[in-house]
NUTORTOR-985704 format. One line per field, with one value per atom (N, C-alpha, C): atom name; x, y, z. Coordinates in steps of 0.05 Angstrom, whole numbers, plus 32768, in hexadecimal, padded with zeros to 4 digits. Layout:
BEGIN
a	CA / ...
xx	X / ...
yy	Y / ...
zz	Z / ...
//
This chain:
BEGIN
a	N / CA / C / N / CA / C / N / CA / C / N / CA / C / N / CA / C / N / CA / C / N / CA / C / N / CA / C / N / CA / C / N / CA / C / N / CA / C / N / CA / C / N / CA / C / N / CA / C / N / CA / C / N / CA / C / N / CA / C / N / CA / C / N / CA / C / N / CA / C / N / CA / C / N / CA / C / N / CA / C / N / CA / C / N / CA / C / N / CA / C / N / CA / C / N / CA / C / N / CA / C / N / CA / C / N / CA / C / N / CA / C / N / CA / C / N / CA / C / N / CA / C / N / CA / C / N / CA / C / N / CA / C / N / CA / C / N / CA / C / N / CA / C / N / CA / C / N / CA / C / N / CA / C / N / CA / C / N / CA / C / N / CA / C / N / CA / C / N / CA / C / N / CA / C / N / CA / C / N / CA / C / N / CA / C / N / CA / C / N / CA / C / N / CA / C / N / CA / C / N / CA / C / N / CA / C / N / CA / C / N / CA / C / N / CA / C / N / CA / C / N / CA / C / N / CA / C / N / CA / C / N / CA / C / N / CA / C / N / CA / C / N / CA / C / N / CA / C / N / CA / C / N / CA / C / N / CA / C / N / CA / C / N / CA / C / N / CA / C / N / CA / C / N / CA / C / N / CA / C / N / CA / C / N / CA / C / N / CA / C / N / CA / C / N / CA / C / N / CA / C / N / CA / C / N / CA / C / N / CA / C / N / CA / C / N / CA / C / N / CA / C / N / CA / C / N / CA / C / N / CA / C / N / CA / C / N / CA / C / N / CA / C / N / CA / C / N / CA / C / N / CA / C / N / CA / C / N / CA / C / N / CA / C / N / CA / C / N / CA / C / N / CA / C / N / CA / C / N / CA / C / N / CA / C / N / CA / C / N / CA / C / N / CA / C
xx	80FB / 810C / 8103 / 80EC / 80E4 / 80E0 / 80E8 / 80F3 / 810C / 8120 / 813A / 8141 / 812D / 812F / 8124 / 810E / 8100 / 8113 / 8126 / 813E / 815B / 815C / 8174 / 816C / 8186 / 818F / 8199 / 819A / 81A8 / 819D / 81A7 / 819E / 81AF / 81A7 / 81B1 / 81B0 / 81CA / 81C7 / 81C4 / 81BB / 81B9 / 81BF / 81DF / 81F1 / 81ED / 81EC / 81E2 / 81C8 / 81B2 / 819E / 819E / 81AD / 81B2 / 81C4 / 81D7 / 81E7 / 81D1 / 81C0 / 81AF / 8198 / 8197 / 8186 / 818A / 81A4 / 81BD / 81AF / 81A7 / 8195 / 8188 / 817A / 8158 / 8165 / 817D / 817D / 8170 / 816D / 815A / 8171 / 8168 / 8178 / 8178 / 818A / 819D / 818D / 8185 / 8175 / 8157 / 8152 / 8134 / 8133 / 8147 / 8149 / 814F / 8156 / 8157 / 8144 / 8132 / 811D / 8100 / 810A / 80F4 / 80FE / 8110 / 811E / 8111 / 8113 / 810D / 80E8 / 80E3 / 80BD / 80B8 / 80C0 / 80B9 / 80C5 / 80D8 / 80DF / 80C5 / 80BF / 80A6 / 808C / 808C / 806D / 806D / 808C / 8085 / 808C / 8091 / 809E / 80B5 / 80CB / 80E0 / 80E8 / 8105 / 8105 / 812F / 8136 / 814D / 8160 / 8176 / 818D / 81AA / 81AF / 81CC / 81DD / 81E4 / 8200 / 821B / 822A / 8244 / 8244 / 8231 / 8232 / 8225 / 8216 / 820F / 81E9 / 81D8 / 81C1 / 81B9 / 81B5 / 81A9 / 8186 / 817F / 8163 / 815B / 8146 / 813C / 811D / 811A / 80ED / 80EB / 80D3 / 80C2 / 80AE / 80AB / 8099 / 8093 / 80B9 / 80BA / 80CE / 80CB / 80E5 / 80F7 / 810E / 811E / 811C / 810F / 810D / 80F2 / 80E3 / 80C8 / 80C4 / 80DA / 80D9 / 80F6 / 80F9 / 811C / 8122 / 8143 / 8150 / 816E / 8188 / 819C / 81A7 / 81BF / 81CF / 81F3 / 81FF / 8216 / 8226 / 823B / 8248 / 8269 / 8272 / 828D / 829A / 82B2 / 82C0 / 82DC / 82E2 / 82F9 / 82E5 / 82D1 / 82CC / 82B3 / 82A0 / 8288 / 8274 / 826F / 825A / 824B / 822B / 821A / 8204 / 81FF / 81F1 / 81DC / 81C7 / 81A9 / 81A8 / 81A6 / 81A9 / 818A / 8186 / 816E / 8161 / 8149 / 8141 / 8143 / 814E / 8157 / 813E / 813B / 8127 / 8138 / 812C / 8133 / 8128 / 8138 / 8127 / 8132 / 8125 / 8123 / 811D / 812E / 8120 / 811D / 8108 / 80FB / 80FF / 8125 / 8130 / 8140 / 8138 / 8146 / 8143 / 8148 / 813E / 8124 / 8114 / 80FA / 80FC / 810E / 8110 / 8123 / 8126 / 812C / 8115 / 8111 / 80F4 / 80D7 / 80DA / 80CC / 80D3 / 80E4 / 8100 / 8102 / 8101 / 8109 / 8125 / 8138 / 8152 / 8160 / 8175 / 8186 / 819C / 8198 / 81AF / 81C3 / 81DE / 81EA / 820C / 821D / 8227 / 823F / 8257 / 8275 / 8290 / 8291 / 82A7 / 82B7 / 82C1 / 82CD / 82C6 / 82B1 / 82A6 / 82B2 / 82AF / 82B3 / 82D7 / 82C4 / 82D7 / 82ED / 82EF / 8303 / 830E / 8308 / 8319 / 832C
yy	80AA / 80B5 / 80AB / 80A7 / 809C / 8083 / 8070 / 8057 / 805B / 8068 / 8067 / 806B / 807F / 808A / 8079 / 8060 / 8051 / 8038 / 803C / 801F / 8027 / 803D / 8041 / 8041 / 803B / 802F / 8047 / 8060 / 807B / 8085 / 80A8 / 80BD / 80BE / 80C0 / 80CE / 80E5 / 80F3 / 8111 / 8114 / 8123 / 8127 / 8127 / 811E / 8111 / 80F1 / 80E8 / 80CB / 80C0 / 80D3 / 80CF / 80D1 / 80E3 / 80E1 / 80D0 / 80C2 / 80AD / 808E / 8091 / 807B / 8078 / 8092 / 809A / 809C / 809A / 80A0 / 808F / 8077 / 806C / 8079 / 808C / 8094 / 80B0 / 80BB / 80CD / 80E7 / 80EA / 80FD / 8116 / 8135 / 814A / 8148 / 814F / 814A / 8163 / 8177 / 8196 / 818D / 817C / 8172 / 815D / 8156 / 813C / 814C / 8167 / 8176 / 8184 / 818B / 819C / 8185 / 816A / 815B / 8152 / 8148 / 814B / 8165 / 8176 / 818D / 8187 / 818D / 8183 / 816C / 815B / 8143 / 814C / 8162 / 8172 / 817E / 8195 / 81A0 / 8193 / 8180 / 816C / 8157 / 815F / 814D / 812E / 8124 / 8107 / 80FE / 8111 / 810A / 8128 / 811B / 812B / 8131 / 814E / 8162 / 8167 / 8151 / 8157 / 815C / 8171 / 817B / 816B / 8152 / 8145 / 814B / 8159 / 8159 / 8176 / 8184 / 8195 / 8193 / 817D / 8172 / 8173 / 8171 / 816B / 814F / 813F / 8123 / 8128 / 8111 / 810F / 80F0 / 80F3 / 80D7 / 80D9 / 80B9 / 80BD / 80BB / 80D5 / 80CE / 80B8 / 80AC / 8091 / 807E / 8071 / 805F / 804C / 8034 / 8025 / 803E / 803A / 804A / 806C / 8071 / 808E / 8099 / 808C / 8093 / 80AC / 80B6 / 80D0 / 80D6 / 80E9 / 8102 / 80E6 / 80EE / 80D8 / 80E2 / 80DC / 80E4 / 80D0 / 80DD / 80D6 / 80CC / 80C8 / 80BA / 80C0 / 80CB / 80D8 / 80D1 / 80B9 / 80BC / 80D1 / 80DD / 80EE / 80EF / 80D0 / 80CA / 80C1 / 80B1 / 80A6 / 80B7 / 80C1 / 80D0 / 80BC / 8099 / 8091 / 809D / 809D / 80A0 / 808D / 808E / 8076 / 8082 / 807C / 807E / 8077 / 808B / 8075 / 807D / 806C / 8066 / 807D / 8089 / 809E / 80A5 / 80BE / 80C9 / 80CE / 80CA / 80D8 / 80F1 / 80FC / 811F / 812A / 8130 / 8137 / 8153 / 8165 / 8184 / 8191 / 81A4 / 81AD / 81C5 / 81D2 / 81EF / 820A / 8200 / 8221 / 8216 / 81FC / 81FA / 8211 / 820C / 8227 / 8210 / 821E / 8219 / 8201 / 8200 / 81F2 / 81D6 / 81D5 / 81BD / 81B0 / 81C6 / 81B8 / 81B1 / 81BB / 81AD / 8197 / 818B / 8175 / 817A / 8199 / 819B / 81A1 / 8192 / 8194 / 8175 / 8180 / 816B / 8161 / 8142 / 813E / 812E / 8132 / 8123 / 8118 / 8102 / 80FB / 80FD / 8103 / 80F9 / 80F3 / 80E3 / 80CD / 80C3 / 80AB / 8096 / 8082 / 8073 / 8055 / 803F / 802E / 800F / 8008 / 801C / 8006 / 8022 / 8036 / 804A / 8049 / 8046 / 8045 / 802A
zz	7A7D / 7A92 / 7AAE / 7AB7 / 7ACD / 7AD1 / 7ABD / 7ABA / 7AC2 / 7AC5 / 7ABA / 7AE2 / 7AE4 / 7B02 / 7B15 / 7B09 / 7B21 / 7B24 / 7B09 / 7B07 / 7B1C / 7B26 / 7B2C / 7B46 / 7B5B / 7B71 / 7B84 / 7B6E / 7B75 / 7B6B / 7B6E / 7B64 / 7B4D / 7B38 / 7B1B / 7B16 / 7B05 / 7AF9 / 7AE3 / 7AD9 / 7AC1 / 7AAB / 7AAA / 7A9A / 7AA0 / 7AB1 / 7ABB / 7AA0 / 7A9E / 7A99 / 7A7D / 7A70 / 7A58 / 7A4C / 7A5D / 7A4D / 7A4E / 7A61 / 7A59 / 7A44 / 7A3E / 7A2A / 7A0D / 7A13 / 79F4 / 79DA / 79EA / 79C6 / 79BA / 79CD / 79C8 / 79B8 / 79B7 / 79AB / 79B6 / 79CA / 79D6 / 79D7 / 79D7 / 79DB / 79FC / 7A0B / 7A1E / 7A31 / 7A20 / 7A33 / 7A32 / 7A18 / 7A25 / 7A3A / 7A43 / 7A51 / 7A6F / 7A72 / 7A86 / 7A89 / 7A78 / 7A79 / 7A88 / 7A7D / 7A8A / 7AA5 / 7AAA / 7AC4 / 7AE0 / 7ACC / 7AEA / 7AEA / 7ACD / 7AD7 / 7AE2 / 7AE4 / 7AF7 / 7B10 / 7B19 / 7B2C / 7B35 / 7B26 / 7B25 / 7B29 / 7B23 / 7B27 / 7B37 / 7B4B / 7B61 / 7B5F / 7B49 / 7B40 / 7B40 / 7B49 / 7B4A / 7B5E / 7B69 / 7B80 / 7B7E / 7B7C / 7B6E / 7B8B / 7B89 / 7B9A / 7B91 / 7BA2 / 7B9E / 7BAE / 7B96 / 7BA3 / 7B9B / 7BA2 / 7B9C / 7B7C / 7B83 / 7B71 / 7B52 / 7B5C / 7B45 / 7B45 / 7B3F / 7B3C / 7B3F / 7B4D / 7B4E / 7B4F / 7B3E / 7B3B / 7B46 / 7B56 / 7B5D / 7B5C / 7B52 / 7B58 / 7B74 / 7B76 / 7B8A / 7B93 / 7BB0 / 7BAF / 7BA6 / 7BA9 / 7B97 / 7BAD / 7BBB / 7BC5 / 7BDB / 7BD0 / 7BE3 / 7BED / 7BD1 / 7BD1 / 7BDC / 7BE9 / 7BF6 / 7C01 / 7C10 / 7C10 / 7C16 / 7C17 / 7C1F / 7C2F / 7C2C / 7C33 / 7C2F / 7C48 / 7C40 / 7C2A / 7C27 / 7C09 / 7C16 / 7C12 / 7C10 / 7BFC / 7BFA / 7BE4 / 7BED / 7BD5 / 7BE1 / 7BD0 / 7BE5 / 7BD4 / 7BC7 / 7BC1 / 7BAB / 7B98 / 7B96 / 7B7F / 7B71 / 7B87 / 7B7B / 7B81 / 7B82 / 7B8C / 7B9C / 7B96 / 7BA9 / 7BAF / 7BC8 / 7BD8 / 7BE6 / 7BE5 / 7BF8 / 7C15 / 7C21 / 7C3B / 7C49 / 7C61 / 7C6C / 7C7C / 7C77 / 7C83 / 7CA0 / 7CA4 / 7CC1 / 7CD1 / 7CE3 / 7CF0 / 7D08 / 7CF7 / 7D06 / 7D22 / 7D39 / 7D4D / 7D48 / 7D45 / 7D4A / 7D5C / 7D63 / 7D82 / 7D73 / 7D85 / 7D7A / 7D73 / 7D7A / 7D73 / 7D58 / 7D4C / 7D36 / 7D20 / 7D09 / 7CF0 / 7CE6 / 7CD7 / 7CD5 / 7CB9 / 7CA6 / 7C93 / 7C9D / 7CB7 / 7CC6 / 7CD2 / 7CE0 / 7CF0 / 7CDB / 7CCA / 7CB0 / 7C9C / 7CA5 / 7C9C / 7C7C / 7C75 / 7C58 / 7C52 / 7C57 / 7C57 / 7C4D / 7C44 / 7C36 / 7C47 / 7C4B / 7C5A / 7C4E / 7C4D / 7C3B / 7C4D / 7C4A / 7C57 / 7C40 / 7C48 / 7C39 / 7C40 / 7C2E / 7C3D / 7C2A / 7C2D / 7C19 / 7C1E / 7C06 / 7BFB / 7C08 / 7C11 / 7C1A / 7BF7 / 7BE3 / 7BD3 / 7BD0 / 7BDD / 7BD8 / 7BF6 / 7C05 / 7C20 / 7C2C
//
């Protein structure tokens, strides 16, 4: 699974992860159950794109750390985009000024607009 997550270009969900896995025959809830522990242990890192669960590795290329997301909304592509640098001013809320927040952008794709 962390092959599957250091090969991808994007965030994958968990249906993503199991159709690549489909040889291996693997049950689809153990394939979610390992998903959230590499959540849990810090190796992969759990975003809500589009209602969905996206999983990506941690400290790896693009995903080095939090990073907005790109979500078009005719097709569902999602795209990585290049880390924000956040200026916070001090009356922000506290889970900003600690840049633990998700930032995510939506639109329509180069190939849907």
């Amino acid at each position: 699974m962390l092959a599957i997550l250091r090969g991808s270009e994007a965030p994958l969900s968990h249906g993503d992860v199991v159709k690549r896995l489909a040889s291996h025959d693997w049950d689809p809830t153990t394939i979610y159950r390992n998903l959230t522990d590499f959540v849990d242990a810090g190796l992969v890192r759990r975003t809500d794109l589009g209602n969905v669960w996206r999983f990506e590795l941690v400290g790896t290329g693009h995903v080095e750390s939090a990073h907005p997301h790109f979500v078009c909304t005719a097709c569902g592509t999602i795209e990585c985009l290049p880390k924000l640098e956040l200026v916070t001013p001090r009356s922000a809320p506290r889970a900003v000024r600690q840049h633990k927040v998700e930032v995510q952008l939506r639109g329509l794709c180069d190939g849907c607009s």
